[in-house]
C-alpha positions, 0 to 999 in steps of 0.5 A: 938324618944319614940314614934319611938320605940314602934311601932317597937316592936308592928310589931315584936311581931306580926311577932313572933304570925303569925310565930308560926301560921304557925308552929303550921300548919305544925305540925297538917298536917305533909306529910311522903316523902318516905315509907317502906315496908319488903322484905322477901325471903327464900334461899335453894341449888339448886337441893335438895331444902334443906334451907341454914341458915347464908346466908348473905342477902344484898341489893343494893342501900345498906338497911339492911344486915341480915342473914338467920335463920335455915329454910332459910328465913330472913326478913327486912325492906326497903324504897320504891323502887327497889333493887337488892338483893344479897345472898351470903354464902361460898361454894355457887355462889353469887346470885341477885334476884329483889324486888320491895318495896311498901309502907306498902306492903311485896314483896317475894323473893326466892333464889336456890344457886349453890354449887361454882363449878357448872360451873367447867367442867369436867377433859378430858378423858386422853390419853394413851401414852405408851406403844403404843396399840398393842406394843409387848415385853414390858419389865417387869419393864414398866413405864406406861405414859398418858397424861391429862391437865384440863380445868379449871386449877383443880388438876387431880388425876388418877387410873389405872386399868390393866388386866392380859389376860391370868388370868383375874385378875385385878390390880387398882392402886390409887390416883396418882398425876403425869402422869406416873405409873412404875410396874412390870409386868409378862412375855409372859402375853398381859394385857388391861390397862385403865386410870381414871382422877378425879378433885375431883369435877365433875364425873370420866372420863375414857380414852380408853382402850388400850393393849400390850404384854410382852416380854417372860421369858429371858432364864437367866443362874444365881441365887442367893440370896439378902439380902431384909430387913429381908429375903433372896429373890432369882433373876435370871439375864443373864450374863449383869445384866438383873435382875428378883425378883423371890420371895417377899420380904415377904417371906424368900427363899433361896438356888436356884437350878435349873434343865433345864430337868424339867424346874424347879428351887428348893429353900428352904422357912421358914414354920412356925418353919421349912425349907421345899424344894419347887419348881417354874417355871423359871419366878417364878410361880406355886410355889410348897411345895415339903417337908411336914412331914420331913423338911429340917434340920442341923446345919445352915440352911443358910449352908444346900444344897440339890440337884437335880437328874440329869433327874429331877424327885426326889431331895435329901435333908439332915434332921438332920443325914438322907439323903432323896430322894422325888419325884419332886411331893412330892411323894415317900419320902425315907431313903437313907442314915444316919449318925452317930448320932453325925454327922449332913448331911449339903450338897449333891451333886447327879450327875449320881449316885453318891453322895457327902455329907458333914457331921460336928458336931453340932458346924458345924467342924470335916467336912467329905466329901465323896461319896456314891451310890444310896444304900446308900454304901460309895465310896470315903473320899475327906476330913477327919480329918482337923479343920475348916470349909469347903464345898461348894460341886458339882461334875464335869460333868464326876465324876472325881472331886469335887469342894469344899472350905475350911477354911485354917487357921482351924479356929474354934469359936463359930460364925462360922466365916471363916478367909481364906476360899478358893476354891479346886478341889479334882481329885478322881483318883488322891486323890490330891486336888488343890486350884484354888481361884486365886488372892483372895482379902486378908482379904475375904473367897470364899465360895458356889462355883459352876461349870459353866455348862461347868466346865470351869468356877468357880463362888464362893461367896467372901465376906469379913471375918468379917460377915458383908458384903453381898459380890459379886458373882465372877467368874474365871477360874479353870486352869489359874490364870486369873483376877476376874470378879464381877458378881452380888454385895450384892448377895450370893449362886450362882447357874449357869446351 
């Protein structure tokens, strides 16, 4: 059995020296399985060719990732083989360029990236739907409406450009989101109109360009004023409420008077510190200043009234105690009459040579209404002597009365207020007066009452006494005690011819 054991350990010591033999082989001769070689590349932005830094750079079958530096370019490693490298960086299209890598060798790849909307389209020519190339009558307050729908889903933004044919003038409007544009426009004008459709990302496309006409001024009978903001602003409408702005709402105008012999409307405007007379056409062009040196003055300037001459060549207006008579062209400017230096001229009225006139005192009381001819020479007292407000002045058509509105109660304060202020027609032959303000609402004063341009007719300004209140334009009959008609709500200082 002793013998037995040590041959056993002398075969496996022999094993273990032939063992570290061969490792001891291996090592000296050691065989490397797969090599490396770098991969190396720069990346710019097509086109401008500028170098793109912190460009994410990554390889499939997946190696390194690294990023570009500030010139563009990366560098690393890889082991042998082919790889798809990918360049990717926000803003850009992803882009996959092949390297082939050799052991100990360096392969170069070169990446141009597209900005990410390089293959957006871009956004349709819109077409224009209304109104209609060639339409006739269009109204003056016109929605304009196209139609545009991208693509590639993108948001459109739109401008449209319009011409003004008959003054060459061009209006743009921008950066609208929707389809449609509402604007005013000038009567009796033809106009091209053009619409330009963005996606923010590829250049503007135009549609074609169409044109149109509108429909002509509306021979409106009524004007009068409306509170807009901070300014008084003058409109006309017809009988139905078809309504036209005739002055911006940035500048105060007041007191339309208009004379169909002329084709003129005259009104009041603040200039600087003073009120000056001006004129206009009908649809509210070829606004003229008509008063310069010697503006229009009086107690309250929201009282004040002037008036045409019958056939349209002059106007007579008050300035403080004188009446004035100027030429329609601002020419000509004369003294007709003045007053007692305490008494203020608040109203005329010119009709065929006659002419009324209401004076008061610096408070706006102690009214006198009256006449006087074209010298200057007083006629006729219609009011005289009473407390309280008054005025409102226009003769009839023939001379034989006048129409005029006065405060009942004599109620005087410092404001100026009026407690029940009700229309009256004075017949001159007659010296009587008679009140015609039927079934006025209690609590409100007619005030600024005018003719019809038969006389049949009366319109008044009612409006609650508190001062407040805007009010609405009325009209009834001067014979009969018929129901009120509203005519215009939140207006005041009707004029009707």
């Amino acid at each position: 059995m002793k013998i037995k054991i040590k041959y056993m350990r002398s075969i496996s010591n022999s094993l273990l020296v032939a063992f570290l033999f061969v490792i001891a082989g291996c090592t000296e001769d050691t065989i490397e399985i797969n090599g490396k070689g770098t991969i190396t590349g720069t990346v710019v932005q097509e086109g401008s060719f500028t170098p793109l830094s912190n460009v994410k750079i990554s390889t499939n079958p997946t190696s390194n990732t690294v990023f570009t530096d500030a010139d563009g370019k990366f560098s690393f490693q890889a082991e042998n083989g082919t790889y798809a490298v990918r360049a990717e960086k926000d803003g850009f299209l992803v882009d996959f360029e092949s390297a082939e890598v050799v052991t100990d060798e360096e392969v170069n790849v070169v990446f141009e990236l597209q900005i990410s909307t390089a293959n957006n389209r871009p956004a349709p020519a819109p077409t224009l739907v209304t109104p209609a190339d060639g339409a006739t009558n269009v109204p003056f307050n016109t929605t304009f409406e196209w139609e545009a729908v991208d693509v590639d889903g993108d948001s459109l933004l739109f401008s449209v450009e319009l011409r003004n044919a008959n003054t060459n003038e061009v209006q743009v409007f921008e950066n609208i989101e929707v389809r449609e544009l509402q604007t005013s426009l000038e009567f009796g004008t033809t106009y091209f109109w053009q619409v330009t459709a963005t996606d923010g990302i590829n250049d503007p496309v135009n549609s074609v360009v169409n044109s149109f006409s509108t429909q002509s001024f509306p021979a409106n009978r009524f004007h009068y004023v409306r509170k807009q903001g901070n300014n008084n602003v003058i409109f006309s409408s017809d009988r139905e409420g078809n309504e036209v702005q005739l002055t911006p709402d940035s500048k105060n105008s007041w007191r339309p008077r208009a004379n169909r012999t002329l084709g003129k409307l005259a009104f009041l405007r603040n200039v600087g510190a003073n009120a000056q007379l001006f004129t206009m056409d009908f649809d509210g062009r070829n606004v003229t200043q008509i008063t310069n040196s010697v503006p229009v003055a009086g107690f309250n300037l929201d009282e004040v009234d002037f008036s045409w001459a019958n056939n349209g060549s002059s106007l007579y207006y008050p300035s403080l105690n004188k009446l004035y008579r100027i030429n329609a062209d601002g020419s000509g400017l004369s003294l007709v009459f003045q007053a007692a230096s305490d008494q203020l001229i608040t109203e005329v009225n010119y009709n065929n040579g006659i002419i009324a006139l209401k004076t008061n005192d610096l408070s706006g009381y102690n009214v006198e209404i009256f006449t006087i001819n074209e010298g200057g020479r007083r006629l006729q007292t219609v009011l005289s002597g009473l407390p309280g407000a008054a005025g409102g002045i226009e003769l009839s058509i023939d001379n034989t009365e006048l129409l005029y509105t006065r405060d009942i109660t004599g109620f005087e304060n410092p404001e100026y207020r009026q407690i029940n202020s009700r229309a009256f027609v004075y017949n001159f032959s007659l010296d009587t007066s008679t009140d015609v303000s039927f079934n006025k609402p209690n609590g409100t004063n007619d005030l600024d009452a005018r003719y019809s341009p038969t006389d049949a007719r009366i319109i008044v300004t009612n409006r609650p006494n508190d001062m407040n209140s805007g009010g609405s334009i009325q009209f009834l009959d001067s014979s009969i005690a018929e129901p009120r008609v509203d005519l215009f709500s939140n207006a005041f200082m009707p004029d009707w011819e």
